[in-house]
C-alpha positions in Angstrom: -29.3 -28.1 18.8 -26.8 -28.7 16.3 -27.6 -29.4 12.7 -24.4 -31.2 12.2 -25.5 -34.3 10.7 -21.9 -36.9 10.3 -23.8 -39.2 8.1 -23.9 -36.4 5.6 -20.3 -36.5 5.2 -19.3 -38.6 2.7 -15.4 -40.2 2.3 -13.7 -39.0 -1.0 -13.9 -41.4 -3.8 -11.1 -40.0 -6.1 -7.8 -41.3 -4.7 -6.5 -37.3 -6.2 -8.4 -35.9 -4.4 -6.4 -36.7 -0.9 -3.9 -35.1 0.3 -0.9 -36.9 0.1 1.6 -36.7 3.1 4.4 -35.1 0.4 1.6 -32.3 -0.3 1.7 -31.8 3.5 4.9 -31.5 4.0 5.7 -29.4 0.7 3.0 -27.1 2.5 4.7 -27.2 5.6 7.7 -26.1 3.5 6.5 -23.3 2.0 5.1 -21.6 5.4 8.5 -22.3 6.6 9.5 -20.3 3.7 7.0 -17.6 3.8 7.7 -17.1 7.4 11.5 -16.1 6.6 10.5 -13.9 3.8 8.7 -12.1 6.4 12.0 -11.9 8.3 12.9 -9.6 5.6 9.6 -7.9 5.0 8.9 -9.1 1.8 5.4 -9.7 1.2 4.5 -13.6 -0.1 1.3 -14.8 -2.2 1.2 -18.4 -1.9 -0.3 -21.0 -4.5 -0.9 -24.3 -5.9 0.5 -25.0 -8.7 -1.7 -28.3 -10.4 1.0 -28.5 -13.9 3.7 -27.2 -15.9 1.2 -25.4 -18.0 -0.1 -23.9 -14.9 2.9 -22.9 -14.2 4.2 -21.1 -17.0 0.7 -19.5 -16.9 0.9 -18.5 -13.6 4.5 -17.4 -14.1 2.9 -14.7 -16.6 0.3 -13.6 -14.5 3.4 -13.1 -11.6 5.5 -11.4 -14.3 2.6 -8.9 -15.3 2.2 -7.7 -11.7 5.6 -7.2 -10.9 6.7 -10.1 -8.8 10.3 -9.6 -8.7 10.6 -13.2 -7.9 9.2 -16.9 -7.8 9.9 -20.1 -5.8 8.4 -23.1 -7.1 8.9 -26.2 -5.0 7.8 -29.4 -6.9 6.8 -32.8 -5.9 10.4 -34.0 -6.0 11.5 -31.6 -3.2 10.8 -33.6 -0.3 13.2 -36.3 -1.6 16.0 -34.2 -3.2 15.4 -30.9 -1.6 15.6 -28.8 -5.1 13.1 -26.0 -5.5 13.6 -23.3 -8.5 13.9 -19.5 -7.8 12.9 -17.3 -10.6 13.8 -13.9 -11.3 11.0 -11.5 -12.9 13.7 -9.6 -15.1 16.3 -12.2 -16.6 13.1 -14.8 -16.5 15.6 -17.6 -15.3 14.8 -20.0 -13.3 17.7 -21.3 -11.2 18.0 -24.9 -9.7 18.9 -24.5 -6.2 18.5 -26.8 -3.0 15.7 -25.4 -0.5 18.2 -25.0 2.4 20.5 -22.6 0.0 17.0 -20.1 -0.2 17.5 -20.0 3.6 20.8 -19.5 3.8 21.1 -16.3 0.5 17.9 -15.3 1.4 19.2 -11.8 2.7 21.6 -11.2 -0.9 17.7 -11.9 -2.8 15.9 -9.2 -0.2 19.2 -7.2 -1.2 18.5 -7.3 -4.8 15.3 -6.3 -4.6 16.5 -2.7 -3.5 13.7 -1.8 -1.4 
């Protein structure tokens, strides 16, 4: 016998705490993304990102072990398509539409001089 008891589930009560259908689809983004990095045998730790301060912390902790570069893909991507790409050693962050990672992704792998 099973101990599974569906009663004991209980529905969420913080509206947050749902994922909304834009968090799906910026997660279905960035396997889509991690997937073509792989293309090029670079190596992707993906994460969730809950602020800015979050992510200028997290953009420290990247920076202090070596992560050459970042891709950050707010909210607002699934309506205007802009991510930002991040480069470890001038620490810009470039504005660029998620389509254009696709297509430059092989000049980035380039740069990376592995």
């Amino acid at each position: 016998k099973s101990s599974y008891n569906p009663s004991s589930i209980k529905p969420k009560q913080n509206k947050e705490e749902i994922p909304s259908l834009d968090d799906e689809k910026i997660a279905h983004l960035a396997l889509d993304l991690k997937k073509l990095c792989h293309l090029f045998n670079i190596n992707v730790f993906l994460m969730s990102i809950d602020s800015e301060n979050d992510l200028k912390k997290k953009q420290t902790e990247l920076d202090f072990m070596g992560v050459p570069f970042s891709i950050y893909l707010p909210s607002s991507i699934i309506k205007d398509g802009i991510c930002f790409l991040r480069n470890r050693e001038t620490s810009i962050s470039e504005k660029t539409h998620y389509s254009n990672i696709a297509k430059n992704f092989k000049t980035y792998s380039d740069s990376l001089n592995f």
